[in-house]
C-alpha positions in Angstrom: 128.0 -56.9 -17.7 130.1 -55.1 -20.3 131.3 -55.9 -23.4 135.1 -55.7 -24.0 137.0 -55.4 -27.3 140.6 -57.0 -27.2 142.3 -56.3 -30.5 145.3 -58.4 -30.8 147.5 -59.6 -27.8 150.8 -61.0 -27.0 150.5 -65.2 -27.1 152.6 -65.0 -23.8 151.4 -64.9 -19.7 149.6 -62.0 -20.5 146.9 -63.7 -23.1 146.2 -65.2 -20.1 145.4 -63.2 -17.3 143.7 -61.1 -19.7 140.8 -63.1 -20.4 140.7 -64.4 -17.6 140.4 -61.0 -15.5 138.0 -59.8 -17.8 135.3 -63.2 -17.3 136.1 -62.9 -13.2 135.0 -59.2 -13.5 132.0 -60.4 -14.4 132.2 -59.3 -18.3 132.4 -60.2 -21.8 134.6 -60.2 -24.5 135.0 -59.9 -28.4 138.5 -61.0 -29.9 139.8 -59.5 -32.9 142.9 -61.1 -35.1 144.2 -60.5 -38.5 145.8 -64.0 -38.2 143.7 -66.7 -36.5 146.6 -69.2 -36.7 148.9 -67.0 -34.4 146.8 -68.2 -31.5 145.9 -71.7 -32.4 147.8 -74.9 -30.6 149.4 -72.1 -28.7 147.1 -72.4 -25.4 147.6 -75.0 -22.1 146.7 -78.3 -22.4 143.7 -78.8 -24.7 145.4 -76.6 -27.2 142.9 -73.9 -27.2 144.3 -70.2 -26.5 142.0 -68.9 -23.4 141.6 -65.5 -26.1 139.6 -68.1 -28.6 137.1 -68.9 -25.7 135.9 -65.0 -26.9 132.0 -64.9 -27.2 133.0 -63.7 -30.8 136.2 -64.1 -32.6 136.4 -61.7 -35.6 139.1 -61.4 -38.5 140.1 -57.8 -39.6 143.3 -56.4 -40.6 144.3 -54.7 -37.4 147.6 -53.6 -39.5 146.0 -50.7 -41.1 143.9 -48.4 -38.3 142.9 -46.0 -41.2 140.8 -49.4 -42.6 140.0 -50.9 -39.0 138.5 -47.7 -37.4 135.9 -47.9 -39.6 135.0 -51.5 -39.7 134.7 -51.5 -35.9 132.7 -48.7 -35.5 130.2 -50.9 -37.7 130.7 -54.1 -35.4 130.2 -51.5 -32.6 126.8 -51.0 -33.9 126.2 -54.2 -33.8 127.9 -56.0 -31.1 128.0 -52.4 -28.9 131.2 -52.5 -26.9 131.8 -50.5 -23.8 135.7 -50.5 -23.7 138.6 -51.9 -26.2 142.2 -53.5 -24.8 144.9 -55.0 -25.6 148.1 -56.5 -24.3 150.5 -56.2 -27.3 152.9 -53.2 -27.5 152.0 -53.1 -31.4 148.7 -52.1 -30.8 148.5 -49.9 -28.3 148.6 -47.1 -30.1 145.5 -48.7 -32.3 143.4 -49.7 -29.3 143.9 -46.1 -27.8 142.7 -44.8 -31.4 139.8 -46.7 -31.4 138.8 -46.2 -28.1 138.9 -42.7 -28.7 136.8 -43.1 -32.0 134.6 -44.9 -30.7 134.1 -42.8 -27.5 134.8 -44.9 -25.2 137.2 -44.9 -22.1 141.4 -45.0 -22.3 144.4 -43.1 -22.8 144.6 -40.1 -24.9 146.2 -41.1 -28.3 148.8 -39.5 -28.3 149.7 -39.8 -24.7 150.1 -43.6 -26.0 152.4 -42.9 -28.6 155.1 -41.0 -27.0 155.3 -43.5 -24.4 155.4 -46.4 -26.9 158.1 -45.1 -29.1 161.4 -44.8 -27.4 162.8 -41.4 -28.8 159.4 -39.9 -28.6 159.4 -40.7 -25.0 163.2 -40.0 -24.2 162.1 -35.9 -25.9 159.2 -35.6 -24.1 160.8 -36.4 -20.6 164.0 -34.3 -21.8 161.4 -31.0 -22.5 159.8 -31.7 -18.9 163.3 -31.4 -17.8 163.7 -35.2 -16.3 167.4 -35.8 -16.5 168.6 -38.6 -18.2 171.2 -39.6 -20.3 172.3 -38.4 -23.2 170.7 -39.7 -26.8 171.1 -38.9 -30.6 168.0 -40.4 -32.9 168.9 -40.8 -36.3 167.8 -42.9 -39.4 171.0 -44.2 -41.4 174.5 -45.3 -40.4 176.2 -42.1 -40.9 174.0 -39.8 -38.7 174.7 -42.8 -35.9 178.5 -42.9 -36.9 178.5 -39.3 -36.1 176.4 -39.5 -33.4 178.5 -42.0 -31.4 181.1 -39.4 -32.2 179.7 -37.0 -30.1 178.1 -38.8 -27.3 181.2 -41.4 -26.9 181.4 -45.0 -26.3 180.4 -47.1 -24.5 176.7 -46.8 -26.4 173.1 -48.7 -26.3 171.8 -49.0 -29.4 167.8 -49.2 -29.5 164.9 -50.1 -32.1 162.6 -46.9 -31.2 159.6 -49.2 -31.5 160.3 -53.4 -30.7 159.8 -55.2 -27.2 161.0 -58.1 -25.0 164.7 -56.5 -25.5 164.9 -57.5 -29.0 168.0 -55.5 -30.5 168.7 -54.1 -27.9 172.4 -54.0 -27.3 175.4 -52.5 -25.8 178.1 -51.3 -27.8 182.0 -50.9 -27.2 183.4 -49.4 -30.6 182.7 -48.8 -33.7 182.4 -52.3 -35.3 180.2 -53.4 -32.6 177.9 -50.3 -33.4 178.0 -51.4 -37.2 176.8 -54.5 -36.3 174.2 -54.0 -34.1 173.1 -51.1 -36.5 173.1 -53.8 -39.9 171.4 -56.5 -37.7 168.4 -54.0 -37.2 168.8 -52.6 -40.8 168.0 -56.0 -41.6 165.0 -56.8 -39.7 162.4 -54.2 -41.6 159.5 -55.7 -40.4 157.9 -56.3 -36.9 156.9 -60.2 -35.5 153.4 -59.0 -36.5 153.8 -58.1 -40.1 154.0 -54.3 -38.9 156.7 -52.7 -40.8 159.2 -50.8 -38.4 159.9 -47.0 -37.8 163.7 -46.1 -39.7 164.6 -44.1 -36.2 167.4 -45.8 -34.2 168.2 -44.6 -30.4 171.9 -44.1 -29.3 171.8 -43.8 -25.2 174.5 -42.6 -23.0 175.1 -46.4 -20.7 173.2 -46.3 -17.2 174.9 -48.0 -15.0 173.3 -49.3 -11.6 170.4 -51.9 -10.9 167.7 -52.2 -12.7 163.8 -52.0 -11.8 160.3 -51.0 -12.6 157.5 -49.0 -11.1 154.2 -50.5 -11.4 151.3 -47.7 -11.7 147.5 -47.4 -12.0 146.8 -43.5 -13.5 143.3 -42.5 -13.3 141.9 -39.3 -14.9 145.8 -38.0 -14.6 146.3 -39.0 -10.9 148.7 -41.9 -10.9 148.7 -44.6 -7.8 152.6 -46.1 -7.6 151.6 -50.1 -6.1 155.4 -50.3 -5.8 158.8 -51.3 -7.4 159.8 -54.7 -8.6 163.6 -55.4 -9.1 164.9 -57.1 -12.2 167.8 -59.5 -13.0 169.7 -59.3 -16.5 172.4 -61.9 -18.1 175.4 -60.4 -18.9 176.2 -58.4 -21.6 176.2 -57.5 -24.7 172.3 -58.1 -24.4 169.9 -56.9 -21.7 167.8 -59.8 -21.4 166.2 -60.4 -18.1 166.7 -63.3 -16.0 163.9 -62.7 -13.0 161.9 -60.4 -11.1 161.0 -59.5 -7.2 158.3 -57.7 -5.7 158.4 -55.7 -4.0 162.1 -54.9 -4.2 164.4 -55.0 -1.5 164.8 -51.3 -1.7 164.9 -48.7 1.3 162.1 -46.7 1.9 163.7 -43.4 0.7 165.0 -44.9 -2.4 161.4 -46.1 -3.5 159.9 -42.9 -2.9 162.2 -41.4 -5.2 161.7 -44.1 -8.1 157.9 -43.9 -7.9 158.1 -40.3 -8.1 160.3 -40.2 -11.2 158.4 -42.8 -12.7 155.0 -40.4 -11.8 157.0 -37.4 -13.2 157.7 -39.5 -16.7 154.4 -40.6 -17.7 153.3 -37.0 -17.2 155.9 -35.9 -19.1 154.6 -38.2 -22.0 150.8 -36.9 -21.1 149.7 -40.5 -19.4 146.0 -39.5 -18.1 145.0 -43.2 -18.2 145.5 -47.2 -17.6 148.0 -49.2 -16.2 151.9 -49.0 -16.9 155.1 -50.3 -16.3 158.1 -47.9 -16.2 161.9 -49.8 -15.9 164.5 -47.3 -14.5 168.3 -48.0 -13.7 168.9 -47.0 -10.0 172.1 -44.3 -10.9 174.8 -43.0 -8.8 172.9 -39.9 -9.6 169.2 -40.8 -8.9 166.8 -42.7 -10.4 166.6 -42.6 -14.1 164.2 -44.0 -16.7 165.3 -46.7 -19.3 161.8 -46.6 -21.1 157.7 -46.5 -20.0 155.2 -48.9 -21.0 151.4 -47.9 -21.0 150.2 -51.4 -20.3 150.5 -53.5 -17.5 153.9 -55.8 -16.9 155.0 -58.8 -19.0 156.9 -61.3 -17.5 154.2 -62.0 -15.2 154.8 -59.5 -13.0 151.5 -58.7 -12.4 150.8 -62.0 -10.9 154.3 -61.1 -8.1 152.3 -58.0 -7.8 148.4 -59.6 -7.1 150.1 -62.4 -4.8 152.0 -59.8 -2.5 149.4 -56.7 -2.7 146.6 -58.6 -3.3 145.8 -56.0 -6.5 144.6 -57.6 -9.7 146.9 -55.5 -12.3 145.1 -57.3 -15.7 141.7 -56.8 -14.0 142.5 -53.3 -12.9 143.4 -52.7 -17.2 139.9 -54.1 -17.8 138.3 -52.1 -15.7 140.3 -48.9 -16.7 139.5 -49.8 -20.4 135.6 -50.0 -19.2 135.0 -46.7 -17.3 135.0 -48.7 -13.8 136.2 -47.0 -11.0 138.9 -50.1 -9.4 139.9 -50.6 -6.5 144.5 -50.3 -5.5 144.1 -50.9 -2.0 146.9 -52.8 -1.2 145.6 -55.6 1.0 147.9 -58.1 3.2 147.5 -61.4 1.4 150.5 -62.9 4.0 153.0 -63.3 1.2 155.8 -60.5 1.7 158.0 -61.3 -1.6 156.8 -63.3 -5.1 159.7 -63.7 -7.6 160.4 -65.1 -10.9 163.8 -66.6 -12.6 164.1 -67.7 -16.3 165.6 -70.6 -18.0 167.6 -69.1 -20.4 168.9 -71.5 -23.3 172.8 -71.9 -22.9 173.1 -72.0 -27.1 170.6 -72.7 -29.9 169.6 -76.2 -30.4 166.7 -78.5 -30.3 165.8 -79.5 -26.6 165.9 -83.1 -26.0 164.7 -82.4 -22.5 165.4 -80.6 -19.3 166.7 -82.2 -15.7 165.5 -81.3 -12.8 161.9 -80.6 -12.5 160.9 -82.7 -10.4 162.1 -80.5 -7.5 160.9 -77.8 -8.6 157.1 -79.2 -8.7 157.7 -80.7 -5.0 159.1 -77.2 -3.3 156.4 -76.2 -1.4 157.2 -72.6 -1.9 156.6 -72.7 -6.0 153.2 -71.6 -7.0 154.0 -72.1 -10.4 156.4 -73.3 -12.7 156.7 -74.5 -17.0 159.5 -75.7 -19.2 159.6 -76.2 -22.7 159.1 -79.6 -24.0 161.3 -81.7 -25.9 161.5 -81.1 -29.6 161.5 -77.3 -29.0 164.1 -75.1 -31.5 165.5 -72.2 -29.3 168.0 -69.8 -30.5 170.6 -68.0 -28.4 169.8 -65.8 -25.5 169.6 -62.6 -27.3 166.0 -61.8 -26.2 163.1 -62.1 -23.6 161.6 -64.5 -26.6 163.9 -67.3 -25.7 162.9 -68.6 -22.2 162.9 -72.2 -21.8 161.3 -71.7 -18.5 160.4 -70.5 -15.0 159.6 -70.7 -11.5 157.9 -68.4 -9.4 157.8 -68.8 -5.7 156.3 -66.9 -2.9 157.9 -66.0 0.8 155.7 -65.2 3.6 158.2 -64.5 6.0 160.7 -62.1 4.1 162.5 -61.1 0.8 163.9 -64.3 0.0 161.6 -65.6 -2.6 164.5 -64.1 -5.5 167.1 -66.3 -3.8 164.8 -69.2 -3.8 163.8 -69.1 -7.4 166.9 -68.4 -8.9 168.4 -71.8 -6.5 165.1 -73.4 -8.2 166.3 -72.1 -11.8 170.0 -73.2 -11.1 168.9 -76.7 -10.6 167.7 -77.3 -14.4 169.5 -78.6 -16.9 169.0 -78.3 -20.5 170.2 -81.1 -22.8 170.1 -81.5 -26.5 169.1 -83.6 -29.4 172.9 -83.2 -31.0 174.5 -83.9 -27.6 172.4 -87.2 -27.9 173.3 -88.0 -31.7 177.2 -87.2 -30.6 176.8 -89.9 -28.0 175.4 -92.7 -30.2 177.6 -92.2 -33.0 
C-alpha cells in the first residue's frame, strides 16, 4: 500500500475521482490545505469533501514552496510518502517541486512549468519549430497596444497563468483589447490567494473546431488514449458547453492531432504523468491552443474510463507512485460518453431549474447535477459558472453529444427576481 501526498486540489469533479482512484488502487492518502474551509460543506450529500476523508489532513501554507519544501520533507520523515499529486493547475508546479525534493516519482520541474504557463509553452513549441500562430507577450498596455499593431486584429487576449477560460477573450479593436487588458489588470491575485504573473498573451485567432488529446507519457514515451471534441458558447468568451469522446473525427485526422499533441509536450520536455492538450482543428493542420500536465477537468476522464475502460485519475496516482499502469484500451460496449453544461442565461439568484425530471428518467444518463435553489451565479464568462450537466453514454454509435445537449436544452432556469416581478 503506498502513501500518497495530495497538496491542494480543485473543489470540482476532479476532488473526486481523485480520492477515490487513489483508495480503489489500494492506497493511502495525506491531504494538505492552507485553507481548511475551502473544502468544507463543499462535498455530496453529508457535506463532507471526499479529500477530508484523508487518513491525515494537514495545514501548511502551500503558497510559498521555498517554506513548504522544507516542512514536508519533515512530515516525510514522519508520515514517509511514496508519491505527491495534485489536481489544481496552481500547484502543479509545487507538487512537481516537491516530488523532485523529496525524490520521489513525477515530472521534471521544469517540464511542468513551461507547460503550465501559456507564453512559456507557446516559445518552447515555437523553438521545436511547431507552427502555430502568431503571439506577442508583454507586461503593460503599451507593449500590447503595439503589439496588436503588429500582429493585427482580430486578437485573443490571455492571462499566461489562470484556468477554466477565465479572461480569456476575443478581441475586435482596440477598445475591446483595453478592456479585456484593464479587466485582467484588475484581477492581481489568483482564486487561491496566489498572486498572478504581469505577462499577458496576444494570439493570432485559430479558427476551426476545437478538441483535446488525452495522453499518458511515461519515462518520455507518451501513449495518445484518443481525442475528445469540445463545444464552446459564442463569443466574445471561450467557455465550453460539452464534450465527446471519442470525437467523431476520421482516422487520418486523429492521427495527426495525437501526433502534434505528442510533438508539443516534447517540445515543453513532458517525461511524465497524465495531460490534456486542447488544439483548434485549422485549415492548415492541427494546432495547439495550450497543454495541461494533469489529467482533464470537466470530467472528461470519466467519457474517457466509460468508452476505453482506462481509469485517467487512477493512472495519475499511479504515475505520481512509481507504478507501472496499465492504457490498454478495453471494450467496455459504450462507443461515445458526452457531457453538455447548463450555462446561466444572466446573473441572478436561482429560484429553481425545470426540467429534471427527464433527465433523471432517460435511461441513457449515467449522471446528471443542477444547482439548487438559492444559488448566486454570474454571467457566462467562465467554466466557473455551470449550473449543470448531463452526461450520457451510447452503445451503438456517436450520438451521445446529440443526446446530451437535447437533455441540456430541456432545462430551464428561473429566477428569484422573475418571481418578486410576478408578485408585485
Amino acid at each position: 500500500m503506498g502513501h500518497v501526498l495530495v497538496v491542494e486540489s480543485w473543489v470540482g469533479a476532479m476532488s473526486t475521482l481523485l480520492p477515490r482512484a487513489i483508495r480503489e488502487a489500494g492506497h493511502r492518502f495525506t491531504f494538505l490545505t492552507r485553507n481548511l474551509h475551502h473544502y468544507l460543506g463543499r462535498g455530496s450529500g453529508d457535506g463532507v469533501h471526499p479529500l477530508l476523508t484523508a487518513d491525515n489532513v494537514i495545514t501548511a501554507e502551500t503558497n510559498d514552496p521555498d517554506l513548504l519544501l522544507p516542512q514536508v520533507q519533515r512530515l516525510h520523515e514522519v508520515l514517509r510518502f511514496d508519491g505527491v499529486v495534485t489536481s489544481c493547475d496552481y500547484y502543479l508546479g509545487t507538487v512537481a517541486r516537491l516530488a523532485a525534493h523529496l525524490g520521489l516519482p513525477g515530472a521534471r520541474p521544469q517540464a511542468v512549468e513551461y507547460a503550465c504557463r501559456k507564453d512559456l509553452a507557446r516559445q518552447r513549441m515555437q523553438a521545436a519549430g511547431l507552427p502555430g500562430p502568431g503571439f506577442a507577450i508583454t507586461e503593460d498596455w503599451p507593449g500590447a497596444e503595439a503589439a496588436a499593431r503588429t500582429l493585427g486584429f482580430p486578437l485573443v487576449i490571455k492571462p499566461v497563468d489562470l484556468c477554466a477560460g477565465m479572461f480569456v477573450r476575443l478581441v475586435a479593436d482596440r477598445t475591446e483589447l483595453r478592456e479585456a487588458f484593464d479587466a485582467l489588470d484588475a484581477f492581481p491575485v489568483n482564486a487561491r490567494g496566489q498572486q498572478r504573473a504581469p505577462q499577458v498573451l496576444l494570439e493570432e485567432v485559430l479558427v476551426g473546431p476545437e478538441v483535446s488529446v488525452e495522453t499518458v507519457t511515461i519515462d518520455g514515451t507518451t501513449t495518445v488514449l484518443g481525442v475528445t471534441d469540445k463545444s464552446l458558447a459564442g463569443e466574445p468568451w471561450f467557455v465550453e458547453t460539452g464534450h465527446m469522446f471519442p470525437a467523431a473525427l476520421d482516422a487520418a485526422t486523429v492521427t495527426a492531432v495525437g501526433d502534434t499533441a505528442v510533438a508539443a509536450l516534447a517540445a515543453v520536455g513532458f517525461d511524465r504523468g497524465v495531460a490534456h492538450t486542447e488544439l483548434r482543428l485549422t485549415a492548415a493542420g492541427p494546432r495547439v491552443v495550450e497543454i495541461n500536465p494533469r489529467p482533464a477537468g470537466n470530467q472528461i476522464t470519466e467519457l474517457v474510463r466509460r468508452a476505453t475502460g482506462v481509469d485517467l485519475p487512477m493512472v495519475y496516482a499511479q504515475l505520481a507512485l512509481g507504478e507501472q499502469p496499465d492504457v490498454t484500451v478495453t471494450d467496455t460496449g459504450v462507443r461515445s460518453a458526452a457531457i453538455s453544461f447548463l450555462l446561466p442565461p444572466r446573473a441572478g439568484t436561482v429560484a429553481g431549474i425545470d426540467g429534471s425530471a427527464t433527465v433523471a428518467a432517460a435511461p441513457d444518463v449515467v449522471d446528471w447535477a443542477v444547482k439548487p435553489v438559492g444559488h448566486r451565479t454570474g454571467d457566462a464568462v467562465s467554466n466557473n459558472t455551470y449550473l449543470g450537466h448531463v452526461m450520457t453514454v451510447d452503445t451503438t454509435g456517436l450520438g451521445a453529444r446529440a443526446r446530451a445537449e437535447e437533455l441540456i436544452a430541456g432545462l430551464r432556469v428561473r429566477y428569484a427576481d422573475e418571481l418578486a416581478g410576478a408578485l408585485a
